[in-house]
Steps between C-alpha positions, in 0.01 A plus 500: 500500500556493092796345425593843272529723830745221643699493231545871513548499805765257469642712232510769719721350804736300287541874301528640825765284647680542133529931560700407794722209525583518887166491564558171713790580705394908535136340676734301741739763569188663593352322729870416628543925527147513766554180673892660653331849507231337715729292698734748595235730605347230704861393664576865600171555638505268700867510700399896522184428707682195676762778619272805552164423704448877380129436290563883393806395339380140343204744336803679351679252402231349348389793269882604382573137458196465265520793263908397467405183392257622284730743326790279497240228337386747199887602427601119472189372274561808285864428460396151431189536281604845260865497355422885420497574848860349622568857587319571816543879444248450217256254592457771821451740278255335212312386852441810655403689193217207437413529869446856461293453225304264545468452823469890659319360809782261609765731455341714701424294781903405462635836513278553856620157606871657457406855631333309846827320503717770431352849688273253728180717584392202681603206632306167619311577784452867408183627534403766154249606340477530127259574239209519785618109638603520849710162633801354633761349243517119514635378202737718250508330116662593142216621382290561811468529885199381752379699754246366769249788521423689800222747561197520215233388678700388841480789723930619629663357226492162636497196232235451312688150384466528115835504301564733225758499209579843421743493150787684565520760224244691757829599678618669240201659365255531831522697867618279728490519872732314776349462883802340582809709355654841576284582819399170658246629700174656406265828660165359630217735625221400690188738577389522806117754592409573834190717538556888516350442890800267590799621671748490158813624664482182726392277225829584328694421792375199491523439148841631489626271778365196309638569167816561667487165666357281213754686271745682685758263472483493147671828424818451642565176201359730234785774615734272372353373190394882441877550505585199283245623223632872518828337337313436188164694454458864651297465810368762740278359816553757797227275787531114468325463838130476533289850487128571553347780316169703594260576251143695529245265298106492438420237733751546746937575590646226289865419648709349260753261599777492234801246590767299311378089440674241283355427157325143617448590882241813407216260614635346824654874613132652435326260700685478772488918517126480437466245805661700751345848412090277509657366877651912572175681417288253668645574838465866439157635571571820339614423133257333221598373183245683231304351221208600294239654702207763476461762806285812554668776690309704744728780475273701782574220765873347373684741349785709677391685743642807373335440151189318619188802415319608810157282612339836539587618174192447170538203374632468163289295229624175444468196287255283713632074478226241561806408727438797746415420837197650675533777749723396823654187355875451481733722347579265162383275329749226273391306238761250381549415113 
């Protein structure tokens, strides 16, 4: 290095240290302001979570314990460091009107951190979804909050295990939905087809008797948080029990089984219902679950028999399938796709 740029550089400390003449004793007050700041954060952290085993509560503690030492910490040093701002009224004020400025983002993020606080659309633990990310809320911050995200390409909602950090100005300017407040449970539906040859009415007994069991119980908790949540929002739900409903499709009578699950026991509840309708049908010879499939109807042989036309009657001219049987061979033929 030239000798030239140390001198100047020389020049430009000792002129540096000449502008303020505390310069010395401000540094050390200083680093005398975050050492007790830290200290005293670290000493009441500590007896807390030596009195209360509660790791809820530590997390807490932890947070508010930060962002007061952090604020406290900026009003000291500017006391210390800017004589202009010995009234705190002003240095607030010269703050937030830079903040706002400059720094649009931040604020932003700040004013959601004190509107989650404040109104509390969500807590930790809450499971929302906002701005098309679906997750549970692990970690709430000034300026942000983690969720770990559920669903995408993991099938239920279930974790997918990748955290996301969602700023939290989308509160304020984004639809956001809560799985876990108001109504804490949520309406599932689960198809199920049995061919249009089955016996339906006794396929929904059976499917009504399993719903009922798998998630029977279920209503009688929801009537009471139903009637907890009608104290705040404006609620309406007639039927919390299980219901099938009967349906005329294409390929078959789809049943639908609609019935009440919690938001991270959809998976578990459908399984288990799925289970014991595959064990039901099996031991019933006269129900068939329906899937894709390609028939051709001999209307002649299995229609009704009031509908079916008369063998003596002319034949009517008909679309002939390199399918067709010969002469004398069964009544259908199936062809499976």
């Amino acid at each position: 290095m030239k000798p030239g740029i140390i001198e100047e550089i020389t020049a430009w400390a000792e002129s540096l240290v000449a502008a303020a003449p505390n310069f010395h004793a401000r540094f050390l007050l200083t680093l005398l302001i975050i050492a007790l700041l830290w200290l005293l954060r670290h000493l009441v952290v500590t007896a807390v979570e030596r009195l209360d085993p509660n790791p809820t509560h530590h997390y807490h503690l932890r947070k508010l314990s930060a962002y007061g030492a952090t604020l406290l910490g900026f009003l000291l040093l500017g006391l210390v460091w800017f004589e202009q701002f010995r009234s705190i009224s002003t240095f607030l004020g010269l703050l937030s009107a830079g903040l706002a400025i400059a720094l649009k983002d931040l604020v932003l993020g700040f004013a959601g951190w004190m509107f989650i606080l404040v109104r509390k659309p969500f807590e930790l633990g809450d499971r929302i979804e906002i701005g098309g990310l679906r997750g549970d809320v692990i970690d709430i911050r000034l300026f942000k909050f983690t969720l770990m995200e559920v669903g995408n390409w993991v099938a239920a909602e279930q974790s997918t295990g990748r955290v996301i950090h969602v700023p939290n100005g989308q509160v304020l300017s984004g639809v956001m939905m809560n799985y876990s407040r108001g109504f804490a449970y949520l309406w599932h539906e689960l198809p199920i087809m049995v061919t249009f040859e089955s016996d339906w009415r006794q396929a929904k007994e059976i499917l009504t008797e399993i719903v009922n069991d798998k998630a029977g119980h279920l209503a009688e908790e929801a009537a009471r948080e139903l009637k907890r949540a009608s104290r705040r929002y404006l609620l309406h739900y007639r039927q919390l029990t299980p219901i099938v409903y009967t349906k005329i499709a294409d390929s078959g009578v789809l049943l639908t089984l609609r019935f009440l699950s919690p938001p991270r026991g959809r998976r578990s509840l459908e399984q288990a219902i799925c289970e014991a309708i595959l064990d039901r049908f099996h031991e019933c010879p006269r129900i068939d679950l329906a899937y894709p499939t390609q028939r051709f109807y001999e209307h002649v042989r299995e229609g009704k028999p009031e509908l079916r036309m008369s063998e003596e009657a002319p034949a009517q001219p008909r679309m002939v399938s390199a399918l067709d049987e010969p002469a004398g061979s069964g009544p259908t033929a199936d062809s499976k796709s």
